[in-house]
C-alpha positions in Angstrom: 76.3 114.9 69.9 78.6 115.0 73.0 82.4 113.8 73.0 83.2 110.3 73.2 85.8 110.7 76.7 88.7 108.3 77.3 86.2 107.1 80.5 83.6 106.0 77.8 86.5 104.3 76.0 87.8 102.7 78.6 84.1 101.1 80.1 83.6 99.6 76.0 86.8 98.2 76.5 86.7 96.8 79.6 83.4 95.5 79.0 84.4 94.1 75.8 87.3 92.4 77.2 86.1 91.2 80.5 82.3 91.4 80.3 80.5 92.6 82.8 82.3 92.2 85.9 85.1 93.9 84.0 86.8 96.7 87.0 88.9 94.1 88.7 90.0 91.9 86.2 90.9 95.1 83.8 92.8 96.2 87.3 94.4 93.2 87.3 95.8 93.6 83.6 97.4 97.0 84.3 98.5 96.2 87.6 97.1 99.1 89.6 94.4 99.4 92.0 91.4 98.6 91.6 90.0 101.8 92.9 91.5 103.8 90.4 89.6 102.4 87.4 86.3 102.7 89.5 87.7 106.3 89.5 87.8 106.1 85.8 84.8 104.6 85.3 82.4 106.7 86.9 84.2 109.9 85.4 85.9 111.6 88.6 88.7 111.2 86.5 90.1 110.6 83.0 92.5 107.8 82.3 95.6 108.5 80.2 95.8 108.2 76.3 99.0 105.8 77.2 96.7 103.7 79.6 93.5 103.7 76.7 96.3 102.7 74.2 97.3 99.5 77.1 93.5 98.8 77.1 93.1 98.7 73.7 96.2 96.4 73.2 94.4 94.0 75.3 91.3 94.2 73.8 93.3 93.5 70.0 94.5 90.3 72.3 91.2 89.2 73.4 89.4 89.7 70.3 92.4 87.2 68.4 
């Protein structure tokens, strides 16, 4: 079974959060470019475990 990554993480939780248009508007939230977390999500690189912990702060927030 392979490794769950901090870029599958971060795609659940962005998805979860924002739906399906979910890049810009999770972006938006950590105010960096939007670029970057197109970065992350197709895997040329790995988000932070500081960043994950932001993303999963706002999904706690979205979820009530």
């Amino acid at each position: 079974m392979a490794e769950t990554t901090n870029c599958d993480r971060l795609v659940l939780l962005g998805q979860a959060i924002h739906g399906e248009r979910w890049k810009r508007p999770l972006a938006r939230d950590l105010g960096i470019d939007k670029r970057q977390v197109q970065r992350w999500a197709m895997g040329q690189s790995e988000p932070t475990d500081q960043t994950l912990c932001r993303v999963t702060e706002y999904a706690k927030a979205a979820a009530g």
